[in-house]
Backbone as ProteinMPNN parsed JSONL, in Angstrom:
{"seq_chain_A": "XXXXXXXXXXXXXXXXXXXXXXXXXXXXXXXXXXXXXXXXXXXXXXXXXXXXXXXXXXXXXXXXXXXXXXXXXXXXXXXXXXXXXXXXXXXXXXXXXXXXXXXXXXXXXXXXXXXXXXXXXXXXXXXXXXXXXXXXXXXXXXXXXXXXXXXXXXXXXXXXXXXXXXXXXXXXXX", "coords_chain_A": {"N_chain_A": [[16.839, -6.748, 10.831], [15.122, -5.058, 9.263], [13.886, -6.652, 8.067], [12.164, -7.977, 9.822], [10.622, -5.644, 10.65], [8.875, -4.983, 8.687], [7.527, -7.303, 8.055], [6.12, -7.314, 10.21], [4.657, -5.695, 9.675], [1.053, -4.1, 9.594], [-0.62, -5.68, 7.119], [-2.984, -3.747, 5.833], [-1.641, -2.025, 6.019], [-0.024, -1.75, 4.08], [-1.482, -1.97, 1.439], [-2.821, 0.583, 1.795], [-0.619, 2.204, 1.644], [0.14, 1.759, -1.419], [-2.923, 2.432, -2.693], [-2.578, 5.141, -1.913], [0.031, 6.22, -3.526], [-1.267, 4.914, -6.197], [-3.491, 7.099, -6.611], [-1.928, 9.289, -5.97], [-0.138, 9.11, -8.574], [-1.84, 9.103, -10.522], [-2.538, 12.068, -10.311], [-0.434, 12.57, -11.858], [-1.133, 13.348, -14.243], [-3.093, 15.673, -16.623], [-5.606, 16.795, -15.782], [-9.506, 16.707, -14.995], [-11.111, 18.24, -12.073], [-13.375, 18.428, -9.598], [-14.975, 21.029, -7.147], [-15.419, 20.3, -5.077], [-13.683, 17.925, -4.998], [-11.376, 19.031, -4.859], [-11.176, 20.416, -2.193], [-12.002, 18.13, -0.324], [-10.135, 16.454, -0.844], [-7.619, 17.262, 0.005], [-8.247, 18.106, 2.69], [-8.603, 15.826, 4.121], [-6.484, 14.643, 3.864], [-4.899, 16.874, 5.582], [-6.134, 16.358, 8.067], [-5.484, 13.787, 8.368], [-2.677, 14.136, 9.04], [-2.605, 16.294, 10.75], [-3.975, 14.445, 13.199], [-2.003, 12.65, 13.091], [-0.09, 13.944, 14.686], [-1.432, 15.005, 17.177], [-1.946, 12.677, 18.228], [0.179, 11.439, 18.345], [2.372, 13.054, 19.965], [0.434, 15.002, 21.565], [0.414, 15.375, 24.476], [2.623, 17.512, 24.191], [2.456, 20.55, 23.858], [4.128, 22.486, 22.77], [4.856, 21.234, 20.164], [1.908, 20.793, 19.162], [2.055, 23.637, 18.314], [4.052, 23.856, 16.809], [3.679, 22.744, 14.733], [1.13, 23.875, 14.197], [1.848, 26.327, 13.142], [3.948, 26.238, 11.294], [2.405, 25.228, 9.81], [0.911, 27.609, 9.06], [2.847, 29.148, 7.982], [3.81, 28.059, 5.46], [1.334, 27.673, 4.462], [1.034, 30.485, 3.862], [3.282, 31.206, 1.904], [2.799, 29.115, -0.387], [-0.032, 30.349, -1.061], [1.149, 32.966, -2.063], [2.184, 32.2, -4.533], [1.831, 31.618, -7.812], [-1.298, 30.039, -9.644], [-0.54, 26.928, -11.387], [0.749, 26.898, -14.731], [-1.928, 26.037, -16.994], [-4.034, 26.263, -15.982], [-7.172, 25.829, -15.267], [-10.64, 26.901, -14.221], [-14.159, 26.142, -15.346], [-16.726, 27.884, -14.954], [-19.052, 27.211, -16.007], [-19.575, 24.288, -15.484], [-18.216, 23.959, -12.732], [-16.038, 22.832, -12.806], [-12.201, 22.136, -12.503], [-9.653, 22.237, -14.529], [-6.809, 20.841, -14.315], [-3.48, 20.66, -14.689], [-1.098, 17.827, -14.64], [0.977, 17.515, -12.03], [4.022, 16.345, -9.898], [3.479, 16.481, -7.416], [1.629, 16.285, -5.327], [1.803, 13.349, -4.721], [4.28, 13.372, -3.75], [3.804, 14.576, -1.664], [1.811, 13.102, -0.132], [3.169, 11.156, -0.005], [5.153, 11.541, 1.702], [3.222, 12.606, 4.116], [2.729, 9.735, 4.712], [4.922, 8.497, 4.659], [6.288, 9.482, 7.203], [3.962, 8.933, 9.226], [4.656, 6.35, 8.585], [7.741, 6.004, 10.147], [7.174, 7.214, 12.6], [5.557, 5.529, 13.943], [6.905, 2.674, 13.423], [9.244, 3.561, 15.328], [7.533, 4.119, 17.682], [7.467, 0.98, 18.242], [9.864, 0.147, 17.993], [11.444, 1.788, 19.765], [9.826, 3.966, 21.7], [10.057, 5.646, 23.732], [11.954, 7.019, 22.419], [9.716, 8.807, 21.16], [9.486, 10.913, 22.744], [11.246, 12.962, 22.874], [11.361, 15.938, 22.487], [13.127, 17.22, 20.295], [12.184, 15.294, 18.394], [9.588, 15.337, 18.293], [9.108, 18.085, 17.504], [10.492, 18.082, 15.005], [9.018, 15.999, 13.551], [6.717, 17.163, 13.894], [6.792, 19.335, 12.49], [7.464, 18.61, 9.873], [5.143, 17.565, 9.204], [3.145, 19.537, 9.748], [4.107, 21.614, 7.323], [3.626, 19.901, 5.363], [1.087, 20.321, 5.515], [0.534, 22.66, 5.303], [1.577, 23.153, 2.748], [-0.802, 21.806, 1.251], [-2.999, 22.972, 1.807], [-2.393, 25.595, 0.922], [-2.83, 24.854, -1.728], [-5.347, 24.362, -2.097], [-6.731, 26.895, -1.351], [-5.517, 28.139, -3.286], [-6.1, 27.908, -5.522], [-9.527, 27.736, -4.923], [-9.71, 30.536, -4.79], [-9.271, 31.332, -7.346], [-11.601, 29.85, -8.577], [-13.476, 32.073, -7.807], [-12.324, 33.957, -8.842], [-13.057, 33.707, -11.273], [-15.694, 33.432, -11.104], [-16.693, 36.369, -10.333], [-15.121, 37.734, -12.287], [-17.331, 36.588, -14.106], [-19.781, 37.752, -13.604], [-19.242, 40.341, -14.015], [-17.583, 41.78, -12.312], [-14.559, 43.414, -9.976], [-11.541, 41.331, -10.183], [-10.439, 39.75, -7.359], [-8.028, 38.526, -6.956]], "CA_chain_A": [[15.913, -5.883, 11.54], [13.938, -4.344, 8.957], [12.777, -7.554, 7.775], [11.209, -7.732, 11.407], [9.951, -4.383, 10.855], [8.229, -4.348, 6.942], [6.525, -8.306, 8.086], [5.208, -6.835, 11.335], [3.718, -4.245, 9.459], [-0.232, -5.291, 9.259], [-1.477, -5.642, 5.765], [-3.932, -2.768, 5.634], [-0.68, -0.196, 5.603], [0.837, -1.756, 2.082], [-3.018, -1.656, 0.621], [-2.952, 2.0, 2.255], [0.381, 2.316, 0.857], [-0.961, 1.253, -2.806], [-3.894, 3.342, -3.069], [-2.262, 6.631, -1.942], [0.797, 6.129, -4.794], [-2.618, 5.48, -7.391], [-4.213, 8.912, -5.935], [-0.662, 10.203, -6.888], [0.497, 9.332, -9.837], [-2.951, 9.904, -11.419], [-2.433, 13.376, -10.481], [0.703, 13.494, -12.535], [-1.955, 13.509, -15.637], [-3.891, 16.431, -16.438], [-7.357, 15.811, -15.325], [-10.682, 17.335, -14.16], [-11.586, 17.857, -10.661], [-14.725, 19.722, -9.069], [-14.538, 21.854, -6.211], [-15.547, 19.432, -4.047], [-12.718, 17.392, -4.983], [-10.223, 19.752, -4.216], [-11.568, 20.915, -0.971], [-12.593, 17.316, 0.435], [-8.685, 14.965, -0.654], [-6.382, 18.157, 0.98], [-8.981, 18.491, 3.983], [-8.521, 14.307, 4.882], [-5.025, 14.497, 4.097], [-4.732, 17.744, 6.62], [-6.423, 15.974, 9.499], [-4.814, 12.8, 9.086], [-1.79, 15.274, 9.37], [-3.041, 16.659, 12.572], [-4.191, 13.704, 13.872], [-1.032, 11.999, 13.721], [0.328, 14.545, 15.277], [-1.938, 14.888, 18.09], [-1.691, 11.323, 18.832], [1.781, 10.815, 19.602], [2.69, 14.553, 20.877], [-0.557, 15.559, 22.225], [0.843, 15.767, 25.821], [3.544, 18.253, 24.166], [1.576, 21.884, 23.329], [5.429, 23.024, 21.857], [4.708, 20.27, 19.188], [1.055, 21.53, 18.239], [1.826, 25.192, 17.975], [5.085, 24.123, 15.643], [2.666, 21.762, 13.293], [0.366, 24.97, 13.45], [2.958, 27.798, 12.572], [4.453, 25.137, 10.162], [1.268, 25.038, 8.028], [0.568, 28.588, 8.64], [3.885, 29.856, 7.026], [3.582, 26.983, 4.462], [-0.236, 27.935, 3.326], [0.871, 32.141, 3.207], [4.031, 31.379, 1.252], [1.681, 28.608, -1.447], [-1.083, 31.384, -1.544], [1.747, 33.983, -2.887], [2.572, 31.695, -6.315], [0.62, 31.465, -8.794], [-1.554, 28.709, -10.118], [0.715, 26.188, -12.24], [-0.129, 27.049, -16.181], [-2.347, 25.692, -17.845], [-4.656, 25.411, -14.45], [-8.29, 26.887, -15.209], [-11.703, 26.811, -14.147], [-15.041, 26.511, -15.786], [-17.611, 28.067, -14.265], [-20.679, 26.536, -15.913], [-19.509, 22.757, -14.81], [-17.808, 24.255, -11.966], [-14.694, 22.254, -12.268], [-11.183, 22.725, -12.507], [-8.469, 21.551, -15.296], [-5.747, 20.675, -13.758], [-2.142, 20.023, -15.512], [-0.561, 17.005, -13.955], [2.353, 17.323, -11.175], [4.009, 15.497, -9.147], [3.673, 17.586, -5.844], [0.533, 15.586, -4.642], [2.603, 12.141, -4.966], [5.084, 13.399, -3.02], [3.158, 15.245, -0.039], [1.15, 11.592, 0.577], [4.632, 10.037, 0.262], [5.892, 12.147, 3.114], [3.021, 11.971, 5.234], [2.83, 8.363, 4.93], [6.451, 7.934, 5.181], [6.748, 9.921, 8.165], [3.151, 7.947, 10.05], [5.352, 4.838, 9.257], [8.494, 5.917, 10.738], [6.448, 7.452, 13.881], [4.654, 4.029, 14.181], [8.237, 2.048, 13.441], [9.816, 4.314, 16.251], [6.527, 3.874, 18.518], [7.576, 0.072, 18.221], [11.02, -0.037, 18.635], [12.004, 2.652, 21.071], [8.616, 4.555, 22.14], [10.939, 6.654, 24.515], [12.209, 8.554, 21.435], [9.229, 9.858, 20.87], [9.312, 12.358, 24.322], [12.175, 13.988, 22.82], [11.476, 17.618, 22.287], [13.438, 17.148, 19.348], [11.887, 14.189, 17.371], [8.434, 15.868, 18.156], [9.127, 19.325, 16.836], [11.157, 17.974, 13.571], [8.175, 15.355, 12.966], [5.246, 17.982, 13.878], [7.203, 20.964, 11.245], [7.232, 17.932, 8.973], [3.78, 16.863, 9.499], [2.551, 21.215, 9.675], [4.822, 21.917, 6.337], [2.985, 19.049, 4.396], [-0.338, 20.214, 5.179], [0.462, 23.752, 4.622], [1.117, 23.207, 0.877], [-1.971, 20.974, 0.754], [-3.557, 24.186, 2.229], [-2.122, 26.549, 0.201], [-3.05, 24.7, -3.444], [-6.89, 23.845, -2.515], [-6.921, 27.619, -0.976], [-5.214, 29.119, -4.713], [-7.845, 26.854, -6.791], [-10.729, 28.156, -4.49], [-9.568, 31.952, -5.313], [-9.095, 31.15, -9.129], [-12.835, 30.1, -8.89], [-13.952, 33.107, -6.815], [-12.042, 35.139, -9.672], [-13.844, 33.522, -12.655], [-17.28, 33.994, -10.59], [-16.235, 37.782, -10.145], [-15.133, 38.011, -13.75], [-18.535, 36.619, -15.146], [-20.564, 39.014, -13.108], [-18.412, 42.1, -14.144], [-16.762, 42.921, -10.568], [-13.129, 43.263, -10.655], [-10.913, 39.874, -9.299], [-9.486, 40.358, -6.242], [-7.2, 37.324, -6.745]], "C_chain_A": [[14.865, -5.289, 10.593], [13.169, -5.052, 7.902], [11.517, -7.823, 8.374], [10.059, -6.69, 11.016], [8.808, -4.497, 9.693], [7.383, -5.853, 7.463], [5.965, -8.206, 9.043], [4.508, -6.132, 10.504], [2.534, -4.727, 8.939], [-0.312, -4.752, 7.505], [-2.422, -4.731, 4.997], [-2.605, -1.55, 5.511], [-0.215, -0.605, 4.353], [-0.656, -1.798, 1.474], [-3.146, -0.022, 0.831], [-1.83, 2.879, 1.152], [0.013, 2.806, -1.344], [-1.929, 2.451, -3.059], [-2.992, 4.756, -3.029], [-0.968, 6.335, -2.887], [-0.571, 5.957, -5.816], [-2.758, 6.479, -7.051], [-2.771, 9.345, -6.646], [-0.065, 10.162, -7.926], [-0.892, 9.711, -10.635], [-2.858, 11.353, -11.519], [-1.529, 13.849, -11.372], [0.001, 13.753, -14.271], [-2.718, 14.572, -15.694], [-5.243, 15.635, -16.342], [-8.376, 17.609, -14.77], [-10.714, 17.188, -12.772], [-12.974, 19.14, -10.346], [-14.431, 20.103, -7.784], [-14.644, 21.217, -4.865], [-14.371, 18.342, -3.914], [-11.651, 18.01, -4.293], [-10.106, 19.997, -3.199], [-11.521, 19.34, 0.08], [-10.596, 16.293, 0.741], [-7.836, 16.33, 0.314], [-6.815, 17.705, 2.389], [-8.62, 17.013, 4.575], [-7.002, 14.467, 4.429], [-4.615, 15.192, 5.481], [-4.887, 16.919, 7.74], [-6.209, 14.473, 9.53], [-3.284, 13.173, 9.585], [-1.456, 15.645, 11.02], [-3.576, 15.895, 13.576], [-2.639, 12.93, 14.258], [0.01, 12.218, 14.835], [0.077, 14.834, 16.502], [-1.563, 13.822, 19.089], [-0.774, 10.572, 19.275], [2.106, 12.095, 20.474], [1.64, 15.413, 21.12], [-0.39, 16.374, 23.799], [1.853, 17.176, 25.427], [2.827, 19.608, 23.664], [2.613, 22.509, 22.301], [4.939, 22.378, 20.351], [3.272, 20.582, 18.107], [1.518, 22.476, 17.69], [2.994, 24.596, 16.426], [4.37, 23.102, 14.069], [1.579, 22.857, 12.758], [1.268, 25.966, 12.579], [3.433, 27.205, 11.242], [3.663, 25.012, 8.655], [0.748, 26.354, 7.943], [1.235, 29.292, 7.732], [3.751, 29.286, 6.041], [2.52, 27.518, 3.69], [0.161, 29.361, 2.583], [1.697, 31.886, 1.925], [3.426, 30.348, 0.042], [1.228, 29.499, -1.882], [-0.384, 32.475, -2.699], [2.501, 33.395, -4.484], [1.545, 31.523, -6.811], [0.04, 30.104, -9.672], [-0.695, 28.19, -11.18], [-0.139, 26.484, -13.511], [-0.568, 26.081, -16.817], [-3.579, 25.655, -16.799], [-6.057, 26.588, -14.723], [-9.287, 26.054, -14.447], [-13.158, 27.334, -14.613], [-16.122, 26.471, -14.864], [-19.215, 27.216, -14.265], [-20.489, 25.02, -15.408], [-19.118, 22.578, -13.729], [-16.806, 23.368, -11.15], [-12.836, 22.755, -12.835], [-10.375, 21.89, -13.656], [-7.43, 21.712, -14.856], [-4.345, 20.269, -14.577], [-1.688, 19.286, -14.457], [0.833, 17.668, -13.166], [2.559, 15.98, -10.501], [3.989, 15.444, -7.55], [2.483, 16.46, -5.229], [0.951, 14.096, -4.416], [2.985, 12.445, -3.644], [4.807, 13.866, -1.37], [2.067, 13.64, 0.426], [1.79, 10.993, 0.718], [4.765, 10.478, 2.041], [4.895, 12.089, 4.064], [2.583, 11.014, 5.615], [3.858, 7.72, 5.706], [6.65, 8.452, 6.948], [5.322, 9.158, 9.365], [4.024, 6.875, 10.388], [6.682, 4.885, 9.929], [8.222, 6.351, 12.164], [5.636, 5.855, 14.606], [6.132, 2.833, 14.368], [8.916, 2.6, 14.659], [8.989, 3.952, 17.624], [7.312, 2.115, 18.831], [8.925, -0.204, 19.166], [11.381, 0.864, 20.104], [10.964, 3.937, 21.432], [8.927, 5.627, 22.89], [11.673, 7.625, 23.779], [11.472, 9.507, 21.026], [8.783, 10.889, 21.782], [10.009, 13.046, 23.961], [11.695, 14.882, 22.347], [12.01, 17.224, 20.685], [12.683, 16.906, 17.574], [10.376, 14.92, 17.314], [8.438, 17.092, 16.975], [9.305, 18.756, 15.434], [9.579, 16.613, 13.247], [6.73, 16.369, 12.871], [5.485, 19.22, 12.627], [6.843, 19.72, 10.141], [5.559, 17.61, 8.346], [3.017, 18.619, 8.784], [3.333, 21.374, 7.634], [3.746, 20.996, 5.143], [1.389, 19.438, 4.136], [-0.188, 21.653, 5.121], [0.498, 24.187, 2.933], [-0.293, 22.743, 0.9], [-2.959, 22.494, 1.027], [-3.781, 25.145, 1.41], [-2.659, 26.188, -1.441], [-4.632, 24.658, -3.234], [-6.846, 25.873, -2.859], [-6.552, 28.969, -2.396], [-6.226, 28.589, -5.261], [-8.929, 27.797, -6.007], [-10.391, 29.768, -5.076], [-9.497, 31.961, -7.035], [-10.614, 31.015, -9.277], [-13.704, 31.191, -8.052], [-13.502, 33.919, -8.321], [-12.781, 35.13, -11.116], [-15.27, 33.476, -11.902], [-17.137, 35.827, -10.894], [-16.395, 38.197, -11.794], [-16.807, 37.688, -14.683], [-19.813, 37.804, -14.702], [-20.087, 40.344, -13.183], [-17.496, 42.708, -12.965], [-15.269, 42.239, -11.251], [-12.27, 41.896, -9.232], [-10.39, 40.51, -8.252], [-8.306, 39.638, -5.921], [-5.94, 37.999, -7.377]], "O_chain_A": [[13.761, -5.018, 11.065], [12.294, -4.626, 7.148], [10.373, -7.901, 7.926], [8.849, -6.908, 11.075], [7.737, -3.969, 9.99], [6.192, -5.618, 7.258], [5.036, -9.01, 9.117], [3.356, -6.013, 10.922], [2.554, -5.57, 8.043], [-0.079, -3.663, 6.98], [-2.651, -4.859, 3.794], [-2.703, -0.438, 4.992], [-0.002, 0.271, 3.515], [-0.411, -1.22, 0.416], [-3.627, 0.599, -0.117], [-2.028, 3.739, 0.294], [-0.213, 3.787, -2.053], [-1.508, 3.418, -3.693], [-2.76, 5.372, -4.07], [-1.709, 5.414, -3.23], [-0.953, 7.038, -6.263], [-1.707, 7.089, -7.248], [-2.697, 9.692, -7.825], [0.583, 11.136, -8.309], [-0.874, 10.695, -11.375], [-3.048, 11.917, -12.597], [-1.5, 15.014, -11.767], [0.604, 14.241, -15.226], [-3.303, 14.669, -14.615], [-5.703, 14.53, -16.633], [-8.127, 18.769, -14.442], [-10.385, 16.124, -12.248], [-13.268, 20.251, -10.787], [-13.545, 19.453, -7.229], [-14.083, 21.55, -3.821], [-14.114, 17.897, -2.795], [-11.111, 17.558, -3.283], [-8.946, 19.928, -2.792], [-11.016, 19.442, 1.198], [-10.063, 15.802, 1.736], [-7.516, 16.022, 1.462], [-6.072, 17.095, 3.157], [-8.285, 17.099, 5.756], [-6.376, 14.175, 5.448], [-4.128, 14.534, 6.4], [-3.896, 16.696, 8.435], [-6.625, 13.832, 10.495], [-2.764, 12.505, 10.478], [-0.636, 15.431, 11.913], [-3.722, 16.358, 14.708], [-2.232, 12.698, 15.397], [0.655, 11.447, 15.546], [1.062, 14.994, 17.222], [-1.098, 13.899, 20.226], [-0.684, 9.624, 20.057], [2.058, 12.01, 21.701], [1.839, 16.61, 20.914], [-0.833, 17.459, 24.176], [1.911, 17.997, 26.342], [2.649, 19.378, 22.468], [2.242, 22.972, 21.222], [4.672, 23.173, 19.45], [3.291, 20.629, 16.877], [1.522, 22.422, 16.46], [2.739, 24.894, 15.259], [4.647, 22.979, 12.876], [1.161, 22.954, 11.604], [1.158, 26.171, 11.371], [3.234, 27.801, 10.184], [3.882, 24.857, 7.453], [0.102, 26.584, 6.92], [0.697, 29.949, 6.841], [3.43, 30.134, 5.208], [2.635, 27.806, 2.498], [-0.076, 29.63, 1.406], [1.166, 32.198, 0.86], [3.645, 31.012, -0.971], [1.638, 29.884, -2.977], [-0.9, 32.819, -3.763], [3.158, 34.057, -5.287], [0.45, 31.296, -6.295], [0.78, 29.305, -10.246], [-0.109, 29.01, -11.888], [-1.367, 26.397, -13.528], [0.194, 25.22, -17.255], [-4.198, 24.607, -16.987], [-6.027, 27.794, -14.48], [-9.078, 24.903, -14.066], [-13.502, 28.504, -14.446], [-16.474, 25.519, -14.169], [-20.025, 26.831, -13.421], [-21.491, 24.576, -14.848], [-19.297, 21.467, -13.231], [-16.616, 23.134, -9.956], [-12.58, 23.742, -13.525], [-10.57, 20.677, -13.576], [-6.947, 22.841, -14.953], [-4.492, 19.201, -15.172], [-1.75, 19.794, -13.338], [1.653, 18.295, -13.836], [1.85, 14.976, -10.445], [4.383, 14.59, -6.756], [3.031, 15.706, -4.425], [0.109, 13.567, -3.69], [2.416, 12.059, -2.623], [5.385, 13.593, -0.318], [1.781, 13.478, 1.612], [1.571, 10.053, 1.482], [4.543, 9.902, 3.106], [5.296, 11.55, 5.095], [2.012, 10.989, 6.705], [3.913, 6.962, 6.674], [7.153, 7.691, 7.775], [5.788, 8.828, 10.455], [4.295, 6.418, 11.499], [6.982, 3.791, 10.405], [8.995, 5.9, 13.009], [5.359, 5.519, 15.758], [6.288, 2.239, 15.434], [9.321, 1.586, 15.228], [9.619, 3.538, 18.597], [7.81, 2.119, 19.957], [9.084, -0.55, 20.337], [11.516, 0.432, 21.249], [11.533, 5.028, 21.398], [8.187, 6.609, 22.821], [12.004, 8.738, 24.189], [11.837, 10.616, 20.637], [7.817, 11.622, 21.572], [9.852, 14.153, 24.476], [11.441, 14.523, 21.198], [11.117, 16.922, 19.893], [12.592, 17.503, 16.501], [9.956, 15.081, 16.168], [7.914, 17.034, 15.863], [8.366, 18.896, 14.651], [9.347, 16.766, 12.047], [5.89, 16.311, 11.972], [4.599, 19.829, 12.027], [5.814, 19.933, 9.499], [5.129, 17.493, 7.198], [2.533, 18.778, 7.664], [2.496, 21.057, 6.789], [3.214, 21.564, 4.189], [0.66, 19.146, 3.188], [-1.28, 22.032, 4.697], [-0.106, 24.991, 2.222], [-1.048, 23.59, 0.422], [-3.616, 22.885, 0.062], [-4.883, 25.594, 1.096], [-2.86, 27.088, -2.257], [-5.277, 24.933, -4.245], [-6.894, 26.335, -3.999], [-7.002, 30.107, -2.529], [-7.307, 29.173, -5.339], [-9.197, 28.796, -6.674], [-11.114, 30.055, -6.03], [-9.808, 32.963, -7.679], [-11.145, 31.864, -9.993], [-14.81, 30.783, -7.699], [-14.418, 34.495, -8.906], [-13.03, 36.079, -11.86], [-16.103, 33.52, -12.807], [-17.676, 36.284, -11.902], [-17.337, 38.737, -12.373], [-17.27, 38.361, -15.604], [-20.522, 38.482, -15.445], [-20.485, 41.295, -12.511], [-16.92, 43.788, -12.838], [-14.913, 41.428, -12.106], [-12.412, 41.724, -8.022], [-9.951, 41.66, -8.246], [-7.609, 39.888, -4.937], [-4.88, 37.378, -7.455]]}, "name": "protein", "num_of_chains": 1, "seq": "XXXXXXXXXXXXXXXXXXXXXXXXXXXXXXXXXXXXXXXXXXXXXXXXXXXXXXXXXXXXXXXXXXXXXXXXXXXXXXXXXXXXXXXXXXXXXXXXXXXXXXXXXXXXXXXXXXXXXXXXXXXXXXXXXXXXXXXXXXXXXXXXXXXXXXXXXXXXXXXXXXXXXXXXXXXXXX"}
């Protein structure tokens, strides 16, 4: 069976596959990024997030709200740690140094992994996905993933808000 399953699967999801593992392990290197970076890969992660979500449990409103609440608790409880050390930003190039993790790997794993088992599920038994259940626990999954993603652009953007602040003399509010 899940020979069936992995040679059905078209060709454009293991190239999809592929790229998002590159995108992630590069991150596990320190690197540069500009603010536009940070803001633009979360933001298309998010709303392929919320799209996927839409698109199978759209009919279910239970299923939005728990993908919203999911990334709302997710972003507050991100916002309250503090950037990982070594993690600055220069103002005059107005980008960020980043120390490598592996958190960004793993949040494109999961909502990859979890598209292809929603899509694998869609296939086989399409009637699992009405359950109340399978919705909620895939939409918290789905909300949870894009609440970190939320929560790290949303610390970076306040880190450069605080080194703007700081060069103009006002006091950080970060």
């Amino acid at each position: 069976m899940a020979h069936s399953i992995f040679s059905g699967t078209p060709t454009w999801v293991w190239f999809l596959l592929v790229a998002l593992a590159w995108l992630g392990l590069r991150q596990t290197l320190t690197q540069t990024a500009s603010l536009r970076r940070i803001t633009l890969m979360p933001l298309a992660l998010v709303v392929l997030s919320l799209y996927g979500t839409v698109s199978v449990f759209g009919d279910q409103p239970l299923a939005l709200l728990i993908w919203a609440k999911a990334a709302a608790a997710t972003t507050y409880l991100v916002l309250r740690r503090p950037v990982a050390p070594g993690t600055r930003f220069d103002l005059a190039s107005q980008t960020f140094t980043l120390p490598g993790t592996w958190a960004p790997l793993a949040l494109m794993m999961t909502i990859f992994c979890t598209k292809y088992a929603v899509g694998i599920t869609n296939a086989i038994n399409p009637g699992l996905l009405h359950s109340t259940t399978v919705a909620l626990v895939v939409s918290a999954v789905y909300g949870l993933s894009s609440g970190v993603l939320i929560g790290r652009a949303l610390r970076l953007w306040r880190l450069a808000a605080a080194a703007d602040a700081a060069w103009h003399g006002q006091p950080a509010t970060a």
